[in-house]
Biopython code that builds the backbone (N, CA, C, O; Angstrom):
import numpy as np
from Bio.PDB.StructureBuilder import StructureBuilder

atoms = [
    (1, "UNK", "N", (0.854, -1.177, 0.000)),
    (1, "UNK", "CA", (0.000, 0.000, 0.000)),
    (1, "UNK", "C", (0.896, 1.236, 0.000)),
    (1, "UNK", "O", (1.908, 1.415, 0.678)),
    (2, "UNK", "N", (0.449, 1.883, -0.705)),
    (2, "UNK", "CA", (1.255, 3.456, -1.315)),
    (2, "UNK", "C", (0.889, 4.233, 0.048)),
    (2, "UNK", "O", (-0.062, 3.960, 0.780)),
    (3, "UNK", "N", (1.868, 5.292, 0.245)),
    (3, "UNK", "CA", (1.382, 6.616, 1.477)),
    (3, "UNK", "C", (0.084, 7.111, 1.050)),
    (3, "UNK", "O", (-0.617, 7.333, 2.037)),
    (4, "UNK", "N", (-0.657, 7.434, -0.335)),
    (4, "UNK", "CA", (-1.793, 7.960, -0.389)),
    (4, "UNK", "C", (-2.553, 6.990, 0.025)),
    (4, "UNK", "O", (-3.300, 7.347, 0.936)),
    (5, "UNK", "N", (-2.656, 5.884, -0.293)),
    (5, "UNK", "CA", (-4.053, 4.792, -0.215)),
    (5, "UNK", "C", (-3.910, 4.694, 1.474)),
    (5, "UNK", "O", (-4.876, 4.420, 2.186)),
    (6, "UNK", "N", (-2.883, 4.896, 1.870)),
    (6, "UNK", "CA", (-3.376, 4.597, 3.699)),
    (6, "UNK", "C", (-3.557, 5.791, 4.059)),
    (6, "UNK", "O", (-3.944, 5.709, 5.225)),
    (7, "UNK", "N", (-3.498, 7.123, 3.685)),
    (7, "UNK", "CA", (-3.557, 8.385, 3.972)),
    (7, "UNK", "C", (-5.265, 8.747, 4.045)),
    (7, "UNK", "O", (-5.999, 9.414, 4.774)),
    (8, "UNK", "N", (-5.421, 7.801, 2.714)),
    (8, "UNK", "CA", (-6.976, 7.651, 2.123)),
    (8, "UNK", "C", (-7.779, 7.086, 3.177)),
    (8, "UNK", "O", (-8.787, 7.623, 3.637)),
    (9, "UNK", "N", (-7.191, 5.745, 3.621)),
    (9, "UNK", "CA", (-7.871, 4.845, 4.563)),
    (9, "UNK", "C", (-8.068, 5.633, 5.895)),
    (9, "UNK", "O", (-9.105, 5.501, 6.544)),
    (10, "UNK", "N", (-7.139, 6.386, 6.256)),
    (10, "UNK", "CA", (-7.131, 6.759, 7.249)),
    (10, "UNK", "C", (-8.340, 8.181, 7.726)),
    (10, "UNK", "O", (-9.022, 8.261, 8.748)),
    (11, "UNK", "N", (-8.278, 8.844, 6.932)),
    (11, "UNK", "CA", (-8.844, 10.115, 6.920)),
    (11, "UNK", "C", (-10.830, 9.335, 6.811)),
    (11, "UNK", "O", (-11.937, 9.577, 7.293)),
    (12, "UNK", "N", (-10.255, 8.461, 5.959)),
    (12, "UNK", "CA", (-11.741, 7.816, 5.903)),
    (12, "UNK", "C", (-12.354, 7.263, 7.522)),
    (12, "UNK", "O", (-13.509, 7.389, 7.928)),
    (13, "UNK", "N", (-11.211, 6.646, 8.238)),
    (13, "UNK", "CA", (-11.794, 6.363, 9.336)),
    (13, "UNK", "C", (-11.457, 7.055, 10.499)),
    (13, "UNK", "O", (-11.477, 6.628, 11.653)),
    (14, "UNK", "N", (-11.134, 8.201, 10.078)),
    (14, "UNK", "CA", (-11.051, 9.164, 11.684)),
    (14, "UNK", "C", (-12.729, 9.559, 11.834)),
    (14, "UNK", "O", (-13.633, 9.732, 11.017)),
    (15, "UNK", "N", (-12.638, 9.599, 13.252)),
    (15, "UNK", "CA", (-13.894, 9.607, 13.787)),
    (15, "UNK", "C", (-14.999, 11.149, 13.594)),
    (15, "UNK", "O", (-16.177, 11.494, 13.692)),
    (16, "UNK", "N", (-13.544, 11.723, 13.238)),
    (16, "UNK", "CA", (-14.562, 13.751, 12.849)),
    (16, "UNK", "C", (-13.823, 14.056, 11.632)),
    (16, "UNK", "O", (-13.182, 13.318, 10.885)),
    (17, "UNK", "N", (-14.027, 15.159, 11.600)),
    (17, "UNK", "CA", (-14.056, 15.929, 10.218)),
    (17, "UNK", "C", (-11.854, 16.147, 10.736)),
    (17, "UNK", "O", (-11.633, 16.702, 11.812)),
    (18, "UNK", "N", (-11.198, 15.898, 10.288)),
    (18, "UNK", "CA", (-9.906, 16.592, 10.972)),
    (18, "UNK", "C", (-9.294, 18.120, 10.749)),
    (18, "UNK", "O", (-9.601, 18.879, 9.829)),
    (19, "UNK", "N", (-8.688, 18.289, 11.441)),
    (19, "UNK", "CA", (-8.414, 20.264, 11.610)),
    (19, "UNK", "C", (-7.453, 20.058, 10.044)),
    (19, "UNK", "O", (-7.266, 19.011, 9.425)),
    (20, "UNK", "N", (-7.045, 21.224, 9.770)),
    (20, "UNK", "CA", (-5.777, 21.187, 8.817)),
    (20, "UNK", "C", (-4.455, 20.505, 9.612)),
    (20, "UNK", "O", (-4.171, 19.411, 9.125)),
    (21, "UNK", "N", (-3.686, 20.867, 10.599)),
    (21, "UNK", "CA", (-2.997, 20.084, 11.655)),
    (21, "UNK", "C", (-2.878, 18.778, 11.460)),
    (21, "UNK", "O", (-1.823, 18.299, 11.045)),
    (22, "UNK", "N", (-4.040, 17.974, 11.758)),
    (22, "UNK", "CA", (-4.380, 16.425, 11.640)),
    (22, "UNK", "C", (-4.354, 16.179, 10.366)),
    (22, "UNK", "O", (-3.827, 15.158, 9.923)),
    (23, "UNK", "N", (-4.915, 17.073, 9.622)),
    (23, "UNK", "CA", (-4.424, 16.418, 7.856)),
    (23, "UNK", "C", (-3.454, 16.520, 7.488)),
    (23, "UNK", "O", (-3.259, 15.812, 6.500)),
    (24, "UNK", "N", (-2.653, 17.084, 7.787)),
    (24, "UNK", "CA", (-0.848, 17.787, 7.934)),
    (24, "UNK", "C", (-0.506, 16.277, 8.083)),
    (24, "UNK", "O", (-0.157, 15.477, 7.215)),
    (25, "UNK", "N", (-0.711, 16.095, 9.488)),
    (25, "UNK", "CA", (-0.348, 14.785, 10.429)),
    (25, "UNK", "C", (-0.881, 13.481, 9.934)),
    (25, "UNK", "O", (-0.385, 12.450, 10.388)),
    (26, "UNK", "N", (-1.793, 13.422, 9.094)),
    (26, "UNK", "CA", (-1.872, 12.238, 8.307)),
    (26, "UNK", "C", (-0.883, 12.033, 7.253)),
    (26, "UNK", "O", (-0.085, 11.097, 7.297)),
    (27, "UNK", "N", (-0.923, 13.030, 6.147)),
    (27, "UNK", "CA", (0.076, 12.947, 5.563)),
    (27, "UNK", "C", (1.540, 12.173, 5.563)),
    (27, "UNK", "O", (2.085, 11.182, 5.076)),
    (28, "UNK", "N", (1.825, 13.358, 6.489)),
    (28, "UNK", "CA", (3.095, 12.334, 7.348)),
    (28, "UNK", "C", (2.939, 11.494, 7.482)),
    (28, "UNK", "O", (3.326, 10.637, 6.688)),
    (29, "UNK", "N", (2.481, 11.306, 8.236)),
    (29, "UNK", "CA", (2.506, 9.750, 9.031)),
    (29, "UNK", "C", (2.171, 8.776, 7.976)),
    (29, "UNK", "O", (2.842, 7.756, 8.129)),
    (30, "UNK", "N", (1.445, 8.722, 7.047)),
    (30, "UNK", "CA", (1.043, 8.152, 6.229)),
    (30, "UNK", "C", (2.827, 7.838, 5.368)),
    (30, "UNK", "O", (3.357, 6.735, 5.241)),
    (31, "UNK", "N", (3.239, 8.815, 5.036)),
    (31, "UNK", "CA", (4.812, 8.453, 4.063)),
    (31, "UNK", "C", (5.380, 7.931, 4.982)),
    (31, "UNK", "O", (5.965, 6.931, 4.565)),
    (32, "UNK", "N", (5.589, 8.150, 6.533)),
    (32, "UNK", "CA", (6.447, 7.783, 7.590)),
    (32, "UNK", "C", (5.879, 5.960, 7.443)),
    (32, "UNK", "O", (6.545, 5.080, 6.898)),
    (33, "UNK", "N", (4.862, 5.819, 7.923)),
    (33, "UNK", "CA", (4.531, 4.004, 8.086)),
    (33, "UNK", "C", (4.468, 3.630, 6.740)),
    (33, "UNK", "O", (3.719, 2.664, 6.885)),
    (34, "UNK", "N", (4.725, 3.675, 5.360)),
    (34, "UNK", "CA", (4.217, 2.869, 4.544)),
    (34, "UNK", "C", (6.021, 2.938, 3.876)),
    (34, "UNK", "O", (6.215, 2.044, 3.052)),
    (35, "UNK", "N", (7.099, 3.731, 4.102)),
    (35, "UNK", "CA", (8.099, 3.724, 4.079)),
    (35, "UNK", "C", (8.933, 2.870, 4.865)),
    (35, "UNK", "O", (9.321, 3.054, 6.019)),
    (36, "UNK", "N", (9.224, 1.633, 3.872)),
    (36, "UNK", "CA", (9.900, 0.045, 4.561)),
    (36, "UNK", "C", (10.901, 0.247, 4.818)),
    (36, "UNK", "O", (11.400, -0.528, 5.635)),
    (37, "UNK", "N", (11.861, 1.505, 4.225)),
    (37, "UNK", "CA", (13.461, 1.184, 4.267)),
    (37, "UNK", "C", (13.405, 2.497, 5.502)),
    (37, "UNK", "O", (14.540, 2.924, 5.714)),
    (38, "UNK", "N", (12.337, 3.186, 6.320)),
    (38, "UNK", "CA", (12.817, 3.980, 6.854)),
    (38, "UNK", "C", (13.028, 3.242, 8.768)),
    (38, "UNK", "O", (12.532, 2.366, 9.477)),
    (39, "UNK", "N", (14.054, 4.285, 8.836)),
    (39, "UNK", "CA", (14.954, 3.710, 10.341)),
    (39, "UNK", "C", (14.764, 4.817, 10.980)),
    (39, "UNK", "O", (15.234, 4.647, 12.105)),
    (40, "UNK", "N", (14.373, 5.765, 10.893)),
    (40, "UNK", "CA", (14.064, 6.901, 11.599)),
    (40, "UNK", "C", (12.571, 6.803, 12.538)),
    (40, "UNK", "O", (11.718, 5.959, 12.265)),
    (41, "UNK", "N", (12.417, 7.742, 13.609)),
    (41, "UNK", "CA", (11.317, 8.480, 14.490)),
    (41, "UNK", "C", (10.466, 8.730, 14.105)),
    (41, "UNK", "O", (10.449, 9.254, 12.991)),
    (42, "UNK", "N", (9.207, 8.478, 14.863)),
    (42, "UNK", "CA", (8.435, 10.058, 14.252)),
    (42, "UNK", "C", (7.931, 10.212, 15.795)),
    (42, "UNK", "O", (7.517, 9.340, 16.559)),
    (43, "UNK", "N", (8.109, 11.660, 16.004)),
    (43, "UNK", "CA", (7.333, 11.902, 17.351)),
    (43, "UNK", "C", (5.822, 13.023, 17.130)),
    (43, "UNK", "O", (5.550, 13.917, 16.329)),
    (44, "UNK", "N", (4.987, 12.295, 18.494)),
    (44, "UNK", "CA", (3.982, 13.303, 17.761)),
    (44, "UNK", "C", (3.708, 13.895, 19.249)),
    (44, "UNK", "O", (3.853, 13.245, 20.284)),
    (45, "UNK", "N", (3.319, 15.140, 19.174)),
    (45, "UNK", "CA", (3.180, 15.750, 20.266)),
    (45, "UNK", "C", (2.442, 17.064, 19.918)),
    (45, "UNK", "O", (2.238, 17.627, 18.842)),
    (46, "UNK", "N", (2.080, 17.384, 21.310)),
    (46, "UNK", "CA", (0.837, 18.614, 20.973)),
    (46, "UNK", "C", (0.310, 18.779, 22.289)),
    (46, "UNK", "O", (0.651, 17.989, 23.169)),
    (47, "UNK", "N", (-0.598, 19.849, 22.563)),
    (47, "UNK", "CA", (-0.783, 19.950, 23.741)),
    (47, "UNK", "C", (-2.440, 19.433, 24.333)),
    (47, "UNK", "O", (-3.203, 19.042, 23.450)),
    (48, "UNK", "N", (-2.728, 19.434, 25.131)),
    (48, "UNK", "CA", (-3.767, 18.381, 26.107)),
    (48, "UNK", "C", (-4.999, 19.073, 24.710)),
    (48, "UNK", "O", (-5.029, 20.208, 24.233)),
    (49, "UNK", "N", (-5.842, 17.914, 24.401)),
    (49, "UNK", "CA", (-7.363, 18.429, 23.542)),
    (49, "UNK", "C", (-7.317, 18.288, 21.893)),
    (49, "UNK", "O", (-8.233, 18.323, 21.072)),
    (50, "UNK", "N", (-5.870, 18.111, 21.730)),
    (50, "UNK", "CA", (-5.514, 18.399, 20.253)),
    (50, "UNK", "C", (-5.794, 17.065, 19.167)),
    (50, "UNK", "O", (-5.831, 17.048, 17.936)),
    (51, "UNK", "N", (-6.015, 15.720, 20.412)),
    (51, "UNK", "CA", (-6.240, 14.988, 19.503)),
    (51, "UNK", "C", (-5.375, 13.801, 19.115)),
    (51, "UNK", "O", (-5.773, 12.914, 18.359)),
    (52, "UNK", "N", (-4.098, 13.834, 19.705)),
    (52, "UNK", "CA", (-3.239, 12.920, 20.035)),
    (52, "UNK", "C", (-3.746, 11.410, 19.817)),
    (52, "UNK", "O", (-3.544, 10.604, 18.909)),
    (53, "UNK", "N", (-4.368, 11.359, 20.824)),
    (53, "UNK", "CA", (-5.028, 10.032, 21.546)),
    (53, "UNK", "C", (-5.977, 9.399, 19.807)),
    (53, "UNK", "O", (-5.931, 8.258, 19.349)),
    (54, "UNK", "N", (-6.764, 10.666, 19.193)),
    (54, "UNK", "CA", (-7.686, 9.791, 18.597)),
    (54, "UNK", "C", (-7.019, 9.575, 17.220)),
    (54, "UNK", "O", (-7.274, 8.707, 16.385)),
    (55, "UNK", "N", (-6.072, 10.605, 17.178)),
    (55, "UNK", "CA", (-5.326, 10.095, 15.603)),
    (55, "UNK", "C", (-4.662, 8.737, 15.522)),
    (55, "UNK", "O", (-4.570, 7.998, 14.542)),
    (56, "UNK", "N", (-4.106, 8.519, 17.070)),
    (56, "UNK", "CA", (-3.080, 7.099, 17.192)),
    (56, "UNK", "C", (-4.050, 6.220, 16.898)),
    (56, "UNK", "O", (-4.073, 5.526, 15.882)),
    (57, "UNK", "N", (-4.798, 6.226, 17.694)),
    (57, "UNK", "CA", (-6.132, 5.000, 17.638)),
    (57, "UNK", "C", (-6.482, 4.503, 16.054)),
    (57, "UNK", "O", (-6.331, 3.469, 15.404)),
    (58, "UNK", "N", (-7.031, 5.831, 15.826)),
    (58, "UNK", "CA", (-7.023, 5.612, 13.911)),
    (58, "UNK", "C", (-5.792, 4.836, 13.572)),
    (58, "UNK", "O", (-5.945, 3.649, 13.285)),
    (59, "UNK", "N", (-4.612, 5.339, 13.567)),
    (59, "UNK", "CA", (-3.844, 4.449, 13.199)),
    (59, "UNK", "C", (-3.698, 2.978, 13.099)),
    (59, "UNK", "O", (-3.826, 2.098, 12.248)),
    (60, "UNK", "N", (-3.217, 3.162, 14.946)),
    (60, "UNK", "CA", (-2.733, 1.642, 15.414)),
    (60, "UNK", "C", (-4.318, 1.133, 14.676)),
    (60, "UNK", "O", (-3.994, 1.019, 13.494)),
    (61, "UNK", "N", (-5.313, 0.898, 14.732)),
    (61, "UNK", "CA", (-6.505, 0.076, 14.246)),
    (61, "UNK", "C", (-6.569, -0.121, 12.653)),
    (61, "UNK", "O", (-7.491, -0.826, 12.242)),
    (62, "UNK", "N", (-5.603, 0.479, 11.631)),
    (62, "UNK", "CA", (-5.556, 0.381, 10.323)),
    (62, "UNK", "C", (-4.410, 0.212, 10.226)),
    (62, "UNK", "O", (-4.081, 0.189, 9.040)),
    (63, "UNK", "N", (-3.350, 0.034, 11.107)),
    (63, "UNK", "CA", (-2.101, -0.792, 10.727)),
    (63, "UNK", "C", (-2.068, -2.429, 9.909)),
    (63, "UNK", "O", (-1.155, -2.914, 9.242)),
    (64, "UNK", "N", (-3.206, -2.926, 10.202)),
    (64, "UNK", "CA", (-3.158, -4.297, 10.021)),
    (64, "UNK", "C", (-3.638, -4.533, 8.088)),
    (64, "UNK", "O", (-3.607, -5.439, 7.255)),
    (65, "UNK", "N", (-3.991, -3.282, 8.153)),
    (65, "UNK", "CA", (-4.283, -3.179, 6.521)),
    (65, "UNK", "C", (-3.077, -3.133, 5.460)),
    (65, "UNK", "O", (-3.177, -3.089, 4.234)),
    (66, "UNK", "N", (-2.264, -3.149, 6.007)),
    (66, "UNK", "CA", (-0.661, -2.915, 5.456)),
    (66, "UNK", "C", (0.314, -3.574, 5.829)),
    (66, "UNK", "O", (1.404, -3.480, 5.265)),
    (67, "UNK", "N", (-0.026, -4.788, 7.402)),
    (67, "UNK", "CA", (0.608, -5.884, 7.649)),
    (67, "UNK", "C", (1.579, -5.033, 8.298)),
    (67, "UNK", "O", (2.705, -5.426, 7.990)),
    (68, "UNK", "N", (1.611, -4.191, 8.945)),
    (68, "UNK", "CA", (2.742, -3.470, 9.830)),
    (68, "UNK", "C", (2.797, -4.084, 11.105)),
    (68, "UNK", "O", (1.727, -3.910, 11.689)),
    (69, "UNK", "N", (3.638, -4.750, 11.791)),
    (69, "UNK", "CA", (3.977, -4.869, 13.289)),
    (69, "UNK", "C", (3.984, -3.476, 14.053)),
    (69, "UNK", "O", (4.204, -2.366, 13.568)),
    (70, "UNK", "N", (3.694, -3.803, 15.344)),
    (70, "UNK", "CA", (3.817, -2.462, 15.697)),
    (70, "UNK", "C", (3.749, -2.442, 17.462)),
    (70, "UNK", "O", (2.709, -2.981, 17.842)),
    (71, "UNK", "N", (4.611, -1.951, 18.591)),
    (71, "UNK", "CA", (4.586, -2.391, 20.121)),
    (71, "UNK", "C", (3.642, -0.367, 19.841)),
    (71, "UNK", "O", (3.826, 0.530, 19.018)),
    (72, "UNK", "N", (2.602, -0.555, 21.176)),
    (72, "UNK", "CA", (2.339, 0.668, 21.844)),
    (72, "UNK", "C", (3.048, 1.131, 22.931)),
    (72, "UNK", "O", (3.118, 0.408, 23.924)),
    (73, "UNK", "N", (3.690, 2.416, 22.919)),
    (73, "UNK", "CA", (4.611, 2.477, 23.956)),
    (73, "UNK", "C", (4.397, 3.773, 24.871)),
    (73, "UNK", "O", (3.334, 4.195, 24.415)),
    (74, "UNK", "N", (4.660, 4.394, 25.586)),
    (74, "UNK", "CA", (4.525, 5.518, 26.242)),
    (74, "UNK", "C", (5.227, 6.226, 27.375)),
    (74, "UNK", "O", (5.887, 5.498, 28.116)),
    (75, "UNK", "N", (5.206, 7.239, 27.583)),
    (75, "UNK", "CA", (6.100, 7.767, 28.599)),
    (75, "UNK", "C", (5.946, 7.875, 30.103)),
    (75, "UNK", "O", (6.808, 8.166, 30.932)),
    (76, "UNK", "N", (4.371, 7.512, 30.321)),
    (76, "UNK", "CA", (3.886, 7.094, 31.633)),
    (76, "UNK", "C", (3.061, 6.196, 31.805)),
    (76, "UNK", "O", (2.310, 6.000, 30.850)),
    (77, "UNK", "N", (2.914, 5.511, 32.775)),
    (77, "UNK", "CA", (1.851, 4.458, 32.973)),
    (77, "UNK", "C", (0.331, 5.085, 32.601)),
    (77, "UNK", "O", (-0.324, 4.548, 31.708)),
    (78, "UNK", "N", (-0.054, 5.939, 33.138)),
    (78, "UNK", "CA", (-1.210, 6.597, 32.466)),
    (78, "UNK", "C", (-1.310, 7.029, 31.256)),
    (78, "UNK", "O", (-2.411, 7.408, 30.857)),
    (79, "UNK", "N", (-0.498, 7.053, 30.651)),
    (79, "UNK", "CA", (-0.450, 7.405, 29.285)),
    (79, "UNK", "C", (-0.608, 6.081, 28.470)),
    (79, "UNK", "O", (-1.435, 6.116, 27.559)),
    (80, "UNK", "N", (-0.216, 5.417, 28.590)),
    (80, "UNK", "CA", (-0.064, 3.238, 28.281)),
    (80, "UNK", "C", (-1.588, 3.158, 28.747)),
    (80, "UNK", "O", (-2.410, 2.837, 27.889)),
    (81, "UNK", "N", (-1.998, 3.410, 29.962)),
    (81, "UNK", "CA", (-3.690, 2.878, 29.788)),
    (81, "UNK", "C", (-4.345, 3.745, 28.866)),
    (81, "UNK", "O", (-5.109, 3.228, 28.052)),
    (82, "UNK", "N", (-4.113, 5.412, 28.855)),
    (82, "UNK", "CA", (-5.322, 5.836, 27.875)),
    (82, "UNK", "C", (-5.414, 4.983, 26.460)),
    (82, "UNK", "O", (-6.292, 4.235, 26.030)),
    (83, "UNK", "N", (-4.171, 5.395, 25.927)),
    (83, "UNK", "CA", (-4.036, 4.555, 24.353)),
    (83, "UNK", "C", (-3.979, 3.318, 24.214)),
    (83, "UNK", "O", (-3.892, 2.941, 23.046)),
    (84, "UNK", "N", (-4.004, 2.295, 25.244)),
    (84, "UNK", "CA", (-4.727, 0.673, 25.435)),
    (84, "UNK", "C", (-6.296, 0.906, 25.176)),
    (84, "UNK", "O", (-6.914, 0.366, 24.259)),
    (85, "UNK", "N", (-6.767, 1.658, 25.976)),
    (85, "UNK", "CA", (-8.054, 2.115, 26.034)),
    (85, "UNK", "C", (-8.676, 2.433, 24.791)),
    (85, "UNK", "O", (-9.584, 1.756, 24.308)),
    (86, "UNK", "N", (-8.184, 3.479, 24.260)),
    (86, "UNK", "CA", (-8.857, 3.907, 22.720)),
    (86, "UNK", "C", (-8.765, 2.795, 21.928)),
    (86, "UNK", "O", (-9.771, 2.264, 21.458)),
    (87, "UNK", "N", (-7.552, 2.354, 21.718)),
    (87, "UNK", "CA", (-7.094, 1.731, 20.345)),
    (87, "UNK", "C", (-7.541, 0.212, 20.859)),
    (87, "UNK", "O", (-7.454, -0.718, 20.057)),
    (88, "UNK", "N", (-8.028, -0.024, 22.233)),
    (88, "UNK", "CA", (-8.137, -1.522, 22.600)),
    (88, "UNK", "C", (-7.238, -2.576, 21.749)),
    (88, "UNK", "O", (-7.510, -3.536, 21.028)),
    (89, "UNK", "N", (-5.879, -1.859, 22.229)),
    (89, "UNK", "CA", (-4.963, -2.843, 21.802)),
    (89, "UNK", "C", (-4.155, -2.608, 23.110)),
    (89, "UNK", "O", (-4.435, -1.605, 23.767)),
    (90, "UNK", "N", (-2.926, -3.660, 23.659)),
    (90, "UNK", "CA", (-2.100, -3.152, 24.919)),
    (90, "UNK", "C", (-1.470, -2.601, 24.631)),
    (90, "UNK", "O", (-1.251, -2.612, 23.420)),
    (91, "UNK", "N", (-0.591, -1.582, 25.599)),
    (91, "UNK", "CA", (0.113, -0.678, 25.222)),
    (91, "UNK", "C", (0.966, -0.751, 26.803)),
    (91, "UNK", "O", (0.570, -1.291, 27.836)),
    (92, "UNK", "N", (2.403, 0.081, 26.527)),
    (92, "UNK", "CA", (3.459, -0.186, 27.779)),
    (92, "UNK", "C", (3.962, 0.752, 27.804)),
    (92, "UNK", "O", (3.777, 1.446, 26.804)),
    (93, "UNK", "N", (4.948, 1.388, 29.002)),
    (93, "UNK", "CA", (5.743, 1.819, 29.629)),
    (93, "UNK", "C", (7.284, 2.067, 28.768)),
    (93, "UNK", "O", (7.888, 0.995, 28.718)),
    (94, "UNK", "N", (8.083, 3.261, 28.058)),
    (94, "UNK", "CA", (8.751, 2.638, 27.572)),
    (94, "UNK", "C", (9.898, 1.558, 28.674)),
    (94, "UNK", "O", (10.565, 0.533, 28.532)),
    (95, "UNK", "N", (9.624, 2.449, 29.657)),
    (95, "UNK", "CA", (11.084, 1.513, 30.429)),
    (95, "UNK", "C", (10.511, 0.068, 30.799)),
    (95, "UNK", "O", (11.166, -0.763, 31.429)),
    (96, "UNK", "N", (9.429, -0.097, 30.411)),
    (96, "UNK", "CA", (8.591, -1.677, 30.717)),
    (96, "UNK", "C", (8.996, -2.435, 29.571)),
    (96, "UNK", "O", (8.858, -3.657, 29.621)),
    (97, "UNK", "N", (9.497, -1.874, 28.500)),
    (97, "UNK", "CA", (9.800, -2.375, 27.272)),
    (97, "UNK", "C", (11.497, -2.680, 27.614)),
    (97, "UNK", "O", (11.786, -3.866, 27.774)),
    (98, "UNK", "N", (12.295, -1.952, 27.698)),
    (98, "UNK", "CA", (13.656, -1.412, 27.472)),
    (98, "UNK", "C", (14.162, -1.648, 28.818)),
    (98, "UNK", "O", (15.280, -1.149, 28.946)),
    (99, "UNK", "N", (13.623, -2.389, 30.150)),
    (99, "UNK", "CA", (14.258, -2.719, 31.301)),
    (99, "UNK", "C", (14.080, -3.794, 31.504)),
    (99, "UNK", "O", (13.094, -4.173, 30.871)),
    (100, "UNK", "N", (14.636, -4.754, 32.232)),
    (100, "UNK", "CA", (14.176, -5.610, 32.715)),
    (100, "UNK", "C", (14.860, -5.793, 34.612)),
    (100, "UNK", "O", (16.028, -5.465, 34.820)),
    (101, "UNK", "N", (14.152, -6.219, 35.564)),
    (101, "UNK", "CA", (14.227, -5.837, 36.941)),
    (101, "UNK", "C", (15.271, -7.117, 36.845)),
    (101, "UNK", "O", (15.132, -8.194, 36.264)),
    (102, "UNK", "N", (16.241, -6.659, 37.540)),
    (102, "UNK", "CA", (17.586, -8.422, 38.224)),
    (102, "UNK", "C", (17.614, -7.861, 39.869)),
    (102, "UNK", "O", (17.735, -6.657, 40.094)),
    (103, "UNK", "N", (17.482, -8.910, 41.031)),
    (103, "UNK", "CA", (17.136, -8.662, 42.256)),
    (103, "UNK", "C", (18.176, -9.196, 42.761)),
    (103, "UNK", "O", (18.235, -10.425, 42.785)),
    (104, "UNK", "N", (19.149, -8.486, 43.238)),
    (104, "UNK", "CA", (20.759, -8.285, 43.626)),
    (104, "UNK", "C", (21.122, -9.053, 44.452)),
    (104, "UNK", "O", (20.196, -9.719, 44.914)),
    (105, "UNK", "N", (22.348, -9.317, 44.962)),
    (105, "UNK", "CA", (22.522, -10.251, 45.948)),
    (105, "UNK", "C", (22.442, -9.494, 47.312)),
    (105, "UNK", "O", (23.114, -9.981, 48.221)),
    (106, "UNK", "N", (21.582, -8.163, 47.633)),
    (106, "UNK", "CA", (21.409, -7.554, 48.905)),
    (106, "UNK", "C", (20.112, -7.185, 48.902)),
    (106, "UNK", "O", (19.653, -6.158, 49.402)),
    (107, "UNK", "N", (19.471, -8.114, 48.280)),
    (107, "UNK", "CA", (17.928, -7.730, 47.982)),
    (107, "UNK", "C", (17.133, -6.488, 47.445)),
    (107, "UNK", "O", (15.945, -6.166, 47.446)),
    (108, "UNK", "N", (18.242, -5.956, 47.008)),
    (108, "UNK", "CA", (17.657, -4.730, 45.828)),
    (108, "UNK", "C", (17.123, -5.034, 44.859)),
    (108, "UNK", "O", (16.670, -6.171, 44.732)),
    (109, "UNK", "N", (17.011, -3.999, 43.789)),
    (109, "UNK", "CA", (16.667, -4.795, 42.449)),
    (109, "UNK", "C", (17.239, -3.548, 41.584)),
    (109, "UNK", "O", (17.310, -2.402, 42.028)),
    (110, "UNK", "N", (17.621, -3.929, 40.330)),
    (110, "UNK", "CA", (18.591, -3.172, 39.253)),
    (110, "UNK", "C", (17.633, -3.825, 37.825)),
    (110, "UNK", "O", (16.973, -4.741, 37.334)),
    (111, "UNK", "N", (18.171, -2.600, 37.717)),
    (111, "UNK", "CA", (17.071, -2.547, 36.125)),
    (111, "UNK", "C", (17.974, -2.841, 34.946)),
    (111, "UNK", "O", (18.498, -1.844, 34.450)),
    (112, "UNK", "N", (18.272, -4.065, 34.375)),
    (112, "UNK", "CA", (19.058, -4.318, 33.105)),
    (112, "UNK", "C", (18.333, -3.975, 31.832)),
    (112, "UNK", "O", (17.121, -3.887, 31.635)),
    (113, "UNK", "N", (19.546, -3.768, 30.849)),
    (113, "UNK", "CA", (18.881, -2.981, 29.408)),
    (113, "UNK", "C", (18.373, -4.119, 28.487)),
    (113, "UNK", "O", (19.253, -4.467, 27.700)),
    (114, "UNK", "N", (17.495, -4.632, 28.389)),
    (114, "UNK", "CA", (17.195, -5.485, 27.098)),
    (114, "UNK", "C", (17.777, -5.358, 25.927)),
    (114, "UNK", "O", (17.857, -4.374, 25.192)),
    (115, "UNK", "N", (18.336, -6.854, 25.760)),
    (115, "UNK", "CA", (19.603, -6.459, 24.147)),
    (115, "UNK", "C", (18.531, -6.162, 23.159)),
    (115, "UNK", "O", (17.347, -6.038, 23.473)),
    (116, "UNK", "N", (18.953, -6.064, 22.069)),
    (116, "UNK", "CA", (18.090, -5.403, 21.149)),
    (116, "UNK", "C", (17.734, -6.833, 20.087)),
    (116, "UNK", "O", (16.989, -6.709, 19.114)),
]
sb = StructureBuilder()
sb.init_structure("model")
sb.init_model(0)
sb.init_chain("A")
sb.init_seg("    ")
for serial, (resi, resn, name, xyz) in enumerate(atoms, 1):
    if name == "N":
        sb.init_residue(resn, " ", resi, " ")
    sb.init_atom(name, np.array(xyz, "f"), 0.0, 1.0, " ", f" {name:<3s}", serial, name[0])
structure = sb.get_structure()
């Protein structure tokens, strides 16, 4: 699937009409996920109301139309339940991803890096 045809899919299933912003942000995102050889980021950010939450949802829920793998990740535990919540898919912690707990020989516990 080409960046337009999921750009297409997508706009088709967002839940409102989207601002210019969010069509901006489809765009993107649309060349960003349908681009196989790319190794790069994309961060999305914005401030509380803007919509965050329901664009991902759109997403993550039309990823499977294009056979994309994909972990939900986040920067706080409350942030991992909202977007579990919308997208009713699970979603994690990044350091829940990228740590793993080892419980010391003084009964502490140390957070090792998961190899890649």
């Amino acid at each position: 699937m080409i960046s337009a045809q999921f750009y297409r899919l997508l706009i088709q299933k967002f839940p409102f009409q989207p601002t210019i912003k969010q069509d901006i942000f489809f765009q993107k995102v649309s060349v960003f996920i349908t681009d196989f050889t790319n190794d790069s980021i994309f961060v999305l950010k914005g401030y509380a109301g803007t919509g965050k939450t329901t664009v991902i949802s759109t997403i993550v829920n039309n990823l499977t139309e294009i056979n994309k793998k994909y972990v939900l990740l986040a920067p706080t535990g409350r942030a991992a339940k909202v977007i579990a919540n919308y997208s009713q898919k699970p979603a994690f912690t990044i350091h829940k991803k990228i740590y793993n707990p080892k419980v010391s020989g003084g009964g502490g516990v140390n957070f090792i890096r998961q190899t890649n």
